[in-house]
C-alpha positions as CSV (number, residue, x, y, z in Angstrom):
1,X,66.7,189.6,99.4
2,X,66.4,189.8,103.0
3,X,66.4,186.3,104.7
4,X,63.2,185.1,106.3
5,X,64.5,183.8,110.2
6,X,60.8,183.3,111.0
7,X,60.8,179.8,113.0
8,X,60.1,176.8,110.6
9,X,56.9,174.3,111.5
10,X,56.5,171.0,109.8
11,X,53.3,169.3,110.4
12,X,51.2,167.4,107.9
13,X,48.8,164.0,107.7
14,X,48.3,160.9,106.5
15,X,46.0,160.5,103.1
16,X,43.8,157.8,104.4
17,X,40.7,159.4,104.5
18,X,38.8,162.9,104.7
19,X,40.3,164.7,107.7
20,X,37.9,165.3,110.8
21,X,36.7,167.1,113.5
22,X,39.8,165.8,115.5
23,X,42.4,166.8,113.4
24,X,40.8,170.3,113.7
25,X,41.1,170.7,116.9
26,X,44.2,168.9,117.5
27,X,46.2,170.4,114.8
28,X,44.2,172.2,111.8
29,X,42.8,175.1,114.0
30,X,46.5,175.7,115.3
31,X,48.0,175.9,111.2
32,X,45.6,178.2,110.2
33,X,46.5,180.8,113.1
34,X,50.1,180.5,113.2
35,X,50.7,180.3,109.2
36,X,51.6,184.0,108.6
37,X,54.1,184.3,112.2
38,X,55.7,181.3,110.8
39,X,57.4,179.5,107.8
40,X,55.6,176.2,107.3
41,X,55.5,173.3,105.2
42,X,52.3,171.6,105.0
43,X,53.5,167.6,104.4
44,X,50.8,164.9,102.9
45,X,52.5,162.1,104.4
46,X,51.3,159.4,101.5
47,X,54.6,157.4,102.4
48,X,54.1,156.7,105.4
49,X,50.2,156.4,104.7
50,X,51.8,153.0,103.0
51,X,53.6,151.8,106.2
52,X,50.3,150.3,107.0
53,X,48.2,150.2,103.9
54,X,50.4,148.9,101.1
55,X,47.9,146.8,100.6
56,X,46.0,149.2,99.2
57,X,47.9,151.9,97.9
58,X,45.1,153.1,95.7
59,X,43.6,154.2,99.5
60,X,46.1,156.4,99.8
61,X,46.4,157.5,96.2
62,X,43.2,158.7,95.9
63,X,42.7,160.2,99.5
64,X,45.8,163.1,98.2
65,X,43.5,165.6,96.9
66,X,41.2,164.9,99.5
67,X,43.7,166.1,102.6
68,X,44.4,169.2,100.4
69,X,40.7,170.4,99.6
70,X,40.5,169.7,103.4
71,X,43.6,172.1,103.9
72,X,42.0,174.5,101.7
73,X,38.4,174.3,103.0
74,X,39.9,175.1,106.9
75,X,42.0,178.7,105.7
76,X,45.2,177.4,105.0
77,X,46.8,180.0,102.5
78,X,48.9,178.6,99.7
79,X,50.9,181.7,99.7
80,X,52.1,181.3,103.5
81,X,51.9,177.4,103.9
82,X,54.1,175.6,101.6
83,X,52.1,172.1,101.1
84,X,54.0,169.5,99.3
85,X,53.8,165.7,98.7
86,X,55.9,163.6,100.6
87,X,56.6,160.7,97.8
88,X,57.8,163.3,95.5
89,X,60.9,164.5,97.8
90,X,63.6,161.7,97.5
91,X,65.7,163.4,99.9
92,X,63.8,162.5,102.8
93,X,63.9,159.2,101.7
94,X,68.1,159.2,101.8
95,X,67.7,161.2,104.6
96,X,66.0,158.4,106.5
97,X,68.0,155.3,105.3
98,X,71.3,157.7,106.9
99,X,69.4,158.3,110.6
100,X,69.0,154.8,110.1
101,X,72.2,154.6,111.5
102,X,71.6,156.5,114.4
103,X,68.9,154.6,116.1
104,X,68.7,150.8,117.4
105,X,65.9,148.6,117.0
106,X,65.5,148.5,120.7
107,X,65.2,152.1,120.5
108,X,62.2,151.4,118.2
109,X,60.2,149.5,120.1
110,X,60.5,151.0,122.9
111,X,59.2,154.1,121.4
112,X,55.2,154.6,123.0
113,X,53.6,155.7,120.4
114,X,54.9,152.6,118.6
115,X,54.1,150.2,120.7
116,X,50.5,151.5,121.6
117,X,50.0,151.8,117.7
118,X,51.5,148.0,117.3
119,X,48.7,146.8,119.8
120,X,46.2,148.7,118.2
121,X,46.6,147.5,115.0
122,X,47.3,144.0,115.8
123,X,50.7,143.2,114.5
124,X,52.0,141.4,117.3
125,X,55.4,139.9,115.7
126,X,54.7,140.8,112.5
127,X,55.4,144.0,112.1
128,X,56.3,146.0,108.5
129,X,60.1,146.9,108.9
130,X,58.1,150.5,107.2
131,X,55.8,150.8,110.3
132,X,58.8,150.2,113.5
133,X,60.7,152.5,111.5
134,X,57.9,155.5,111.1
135,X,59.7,157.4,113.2
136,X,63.2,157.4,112.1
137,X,61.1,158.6,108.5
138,X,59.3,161.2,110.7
139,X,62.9,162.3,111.9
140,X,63.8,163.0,108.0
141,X,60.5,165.1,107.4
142,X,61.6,167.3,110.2
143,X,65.0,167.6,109.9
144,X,64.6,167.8,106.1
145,X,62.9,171.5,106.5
146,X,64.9,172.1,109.8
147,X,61.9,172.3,111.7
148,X,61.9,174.2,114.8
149,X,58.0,173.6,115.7
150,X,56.2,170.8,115.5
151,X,52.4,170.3,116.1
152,X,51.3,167.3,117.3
153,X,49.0,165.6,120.0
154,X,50.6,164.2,123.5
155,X,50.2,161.1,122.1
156,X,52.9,161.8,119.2
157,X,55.5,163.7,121.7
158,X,57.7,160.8,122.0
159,X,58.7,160.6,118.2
160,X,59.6,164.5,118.5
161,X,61.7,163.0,121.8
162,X,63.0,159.8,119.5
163,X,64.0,162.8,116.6
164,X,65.6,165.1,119.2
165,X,68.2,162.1,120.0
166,X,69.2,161.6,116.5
167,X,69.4,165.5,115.6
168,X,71.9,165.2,118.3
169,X,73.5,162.0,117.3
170,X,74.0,163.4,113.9
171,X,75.2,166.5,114.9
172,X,77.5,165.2,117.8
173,X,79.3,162.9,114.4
174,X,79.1,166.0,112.3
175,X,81.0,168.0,115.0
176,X,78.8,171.0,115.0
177,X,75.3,172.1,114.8
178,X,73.6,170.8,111.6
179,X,70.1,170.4,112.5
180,X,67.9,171.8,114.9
181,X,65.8,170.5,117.5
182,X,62.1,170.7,117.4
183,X,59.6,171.4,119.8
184,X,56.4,169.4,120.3
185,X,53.7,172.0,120.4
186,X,50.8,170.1,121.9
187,X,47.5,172.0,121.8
188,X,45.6,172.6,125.0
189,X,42.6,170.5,123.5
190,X,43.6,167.0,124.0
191,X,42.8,164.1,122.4
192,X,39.1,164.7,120.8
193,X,37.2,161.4,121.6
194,X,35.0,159.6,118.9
195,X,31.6,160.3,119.0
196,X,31.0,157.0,120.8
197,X,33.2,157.9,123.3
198,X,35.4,155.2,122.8
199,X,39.2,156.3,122.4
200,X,40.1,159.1,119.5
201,X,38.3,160.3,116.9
202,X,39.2,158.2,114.1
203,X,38.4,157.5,110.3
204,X,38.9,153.8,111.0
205,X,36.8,153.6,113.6
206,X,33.9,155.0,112.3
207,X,33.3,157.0,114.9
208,X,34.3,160.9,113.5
209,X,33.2,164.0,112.0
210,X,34.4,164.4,108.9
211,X,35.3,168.5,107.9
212,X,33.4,167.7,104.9
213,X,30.4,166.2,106.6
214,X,26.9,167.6,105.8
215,X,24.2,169.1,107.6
216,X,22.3,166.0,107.9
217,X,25.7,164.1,108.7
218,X,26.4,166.6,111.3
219,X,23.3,166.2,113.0
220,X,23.1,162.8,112.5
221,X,26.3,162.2,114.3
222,X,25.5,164.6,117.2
223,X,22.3,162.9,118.2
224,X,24.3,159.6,118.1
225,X,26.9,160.9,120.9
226,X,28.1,158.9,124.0
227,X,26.2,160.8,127.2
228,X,26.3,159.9,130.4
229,X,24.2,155.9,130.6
230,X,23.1,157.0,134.3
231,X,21.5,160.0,133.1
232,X,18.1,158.4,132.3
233,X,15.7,161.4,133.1
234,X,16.6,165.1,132.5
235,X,16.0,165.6,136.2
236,X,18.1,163.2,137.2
237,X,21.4,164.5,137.7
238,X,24.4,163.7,135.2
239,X,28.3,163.5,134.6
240,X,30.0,166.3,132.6
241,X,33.9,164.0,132.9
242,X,33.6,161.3,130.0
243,X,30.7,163.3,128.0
244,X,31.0,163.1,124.7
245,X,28.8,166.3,124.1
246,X,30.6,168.1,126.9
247,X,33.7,167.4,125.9
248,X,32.8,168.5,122.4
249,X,31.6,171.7,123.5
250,X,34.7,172.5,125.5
251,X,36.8,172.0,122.3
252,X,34.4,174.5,120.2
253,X,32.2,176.5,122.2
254,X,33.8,179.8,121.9
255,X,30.9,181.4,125.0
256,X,33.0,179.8,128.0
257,X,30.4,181.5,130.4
258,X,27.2,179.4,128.8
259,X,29.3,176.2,128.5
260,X,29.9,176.7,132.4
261,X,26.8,177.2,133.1
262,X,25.4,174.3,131.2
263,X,27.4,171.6,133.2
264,X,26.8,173.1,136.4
265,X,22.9,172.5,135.1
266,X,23.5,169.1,134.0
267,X,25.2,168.3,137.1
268,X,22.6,169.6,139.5
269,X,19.9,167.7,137.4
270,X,17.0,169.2,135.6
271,X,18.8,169.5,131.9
272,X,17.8,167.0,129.3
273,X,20.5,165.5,127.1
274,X,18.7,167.1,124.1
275,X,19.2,170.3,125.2
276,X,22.9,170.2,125.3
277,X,22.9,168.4,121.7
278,X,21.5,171.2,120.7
279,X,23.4,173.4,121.5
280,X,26.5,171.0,120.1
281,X,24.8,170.8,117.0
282,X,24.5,174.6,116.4
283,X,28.0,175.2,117.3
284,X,29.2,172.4,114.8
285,X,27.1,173.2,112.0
286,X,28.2,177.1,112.3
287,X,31.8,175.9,112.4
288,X,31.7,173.4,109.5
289,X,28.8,175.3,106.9
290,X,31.8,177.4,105.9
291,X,34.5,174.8,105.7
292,X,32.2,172.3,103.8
293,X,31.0,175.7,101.1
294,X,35.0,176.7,100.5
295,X,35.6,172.9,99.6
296,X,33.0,172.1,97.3
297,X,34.6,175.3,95.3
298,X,38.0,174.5,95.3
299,X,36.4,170.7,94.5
300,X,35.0,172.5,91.2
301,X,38.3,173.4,90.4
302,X,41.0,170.9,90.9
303,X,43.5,172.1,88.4
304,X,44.2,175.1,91.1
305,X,44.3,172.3,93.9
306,X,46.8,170.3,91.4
307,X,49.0,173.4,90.8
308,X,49.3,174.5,94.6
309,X,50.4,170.3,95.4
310,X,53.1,170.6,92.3
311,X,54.6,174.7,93.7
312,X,54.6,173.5,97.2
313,X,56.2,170.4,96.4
314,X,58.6,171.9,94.2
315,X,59.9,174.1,97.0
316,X,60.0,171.8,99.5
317,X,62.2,169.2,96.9
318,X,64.5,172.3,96.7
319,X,64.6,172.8,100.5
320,X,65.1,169.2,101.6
321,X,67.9,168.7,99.1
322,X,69.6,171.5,100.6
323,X,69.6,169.7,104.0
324,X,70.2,166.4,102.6
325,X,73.5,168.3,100.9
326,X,74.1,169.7,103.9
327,X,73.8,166.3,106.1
328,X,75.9,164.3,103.5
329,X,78.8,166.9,103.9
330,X,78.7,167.0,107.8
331,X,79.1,163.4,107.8
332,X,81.8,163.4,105.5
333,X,80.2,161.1,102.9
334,X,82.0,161.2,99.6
335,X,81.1,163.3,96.4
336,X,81.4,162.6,93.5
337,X,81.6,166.5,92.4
């Protein structure tokens, strides 16, 4: 069999809700298109979902099938994109108490994404040993399928950074090159704001898209979107920077030209806020109609959904074992063989 040397991407999310409009454009969009030039792994991330939600682990349970019917519904293709279940590899677990290690908890904190997710959630001191260690976890899933790209927003590049250092801690002990290093691929749409223009999309926030959303939903949602508050009269004229709509429009408006020409309208004065929702709307509900009729069939048929979530996983156990073999080896751990 001739051996496939295609670069390896690991990229996957955490079940804690229906997948949105964000994680389309940020990362979904970007799967879908480079699945057949690459070999990817497809990761639900339920672990880690429990970093801050053990609590509720039923949350996280239950939100599984939803992240893959949302895989599904977008184009990913079970027979290119390996998607797997991250609680049902235990060598990723092993794999992160080992780069344990490798990293300090200073390291940790200082870590961006860390410490702009602490605020956000509120921990102040009292932080889940799980959550400041996220990223030492996020280190195994990469390592474990010797990734070589990895998508993820701007905001996430400094765990690909914080992985990078122990791939080469690990590989400096091991005395040659075990693992790779990955590469952050960052999409040129950034962050997609929430629909109230307040910080990122977000499922906890209550202020997204979801793929899954209806007609209704969708429209609903559009005619609720943060403007510009000093456009009060349609011939007064308006910002296109911090414009929900606008912004929303740059991310999925494929006619450049007419999206152009729209905010040099808006910004002379003279175009109505409706107008431009409009135009959102009808670009979102073409986009979405699709996505939502692919997912109610797979939804009609979850046996198929549960099959692809146990061949993908069983794969991807067999792969990361063979790293975590290959890991324990390098470091000279002893076998009992």
């Amino acid at each position: 069999m001739t051996p496939d040397t295609r670069p390896v991407i690991l990229t996957g999310d955490r079940p804690t809700g229906p997948l949105h409009l964000g994680h389309y454009a940020g990362s979904l969009k970007n799967r879908v298109a480079l699945q057949h030039s690459h070999r990817q792994y497809l990761l639900i991330a339920d672990t880690q979902a429990l970093t801050d939600n053990a609590d509720d682990p039923d949350k996280v349970r239950r939100n599984i099938l939803e992240v893959a019917l949302d895989y599904l519904a977008v184009g990913i293709d079970p027979a290119a994109t390996t998607i797997c279940l991250q609680s049902a590899l235990p060598a990723l677990a092993e794999l992160t108490l080992l780069y344990m290690n490798f990293v300090t908890v200073a390291r940790l904190e200082r870590n961006p994404t860390i410490k702009t997710e602490i605020v956000q959630r509120g921990f102040g001191r009292d932080i889940p040993a799980g959550f400041l260690c996220y990223p030492v976890a996020q280190a195994a899933d990469i390592t474990g399928f010797k990734a070589h790209v990895v998508p993820v927003g701007e905001d996430q590049a400094p765990l690909i950074e914080q992985t990078n250092e122990i791939v080469r801690r690990v590989n400096r002990q091991a005395g040659r090159e075990l693992l790779p290093e990955a590469a952050a691929l960052i999409p040129e749409v950034g962050r997609l704001p929430g629909i109230d223009g307040k910080a990122k999309m977000s499922k906890s926030q209550g202020n997204a898209i979801a793929l899954s959303a209806s007609a209704d939903e969708i429209s609903h949602a559009v005619r609720q979107m943060f403007t510009d508050p000093g456009h009060l009269r349609a011939a007064d004229p308006g910002r296109v920077e911090g414009n929900v709509v606008f912004t929303y429009l740059d991310a999925f408006d494929a006619d450049r030209a007419e999206v152009e020409n729209l905010k040099a309208r808006y910004r002379q004065g003279g175009l109505g806020d409706m107008v431009v929702k409009r135009r959102l709307e009808d670009v979102l509900q073409a986009l979405l109609a699709p996505i939502r009729d692919r997912r109610a069939r797979h939804a009609d048929d979850l046996g198929y959904v549960m099959d692809v979530l146990r061949e993908g996983t069983a794969l991807a156990r067999a792969t990361t074992q063979a790293t975590l073999d290959d890991v324990r080896a390098g470091l000279g751990l002893f076998a009992l063989t």
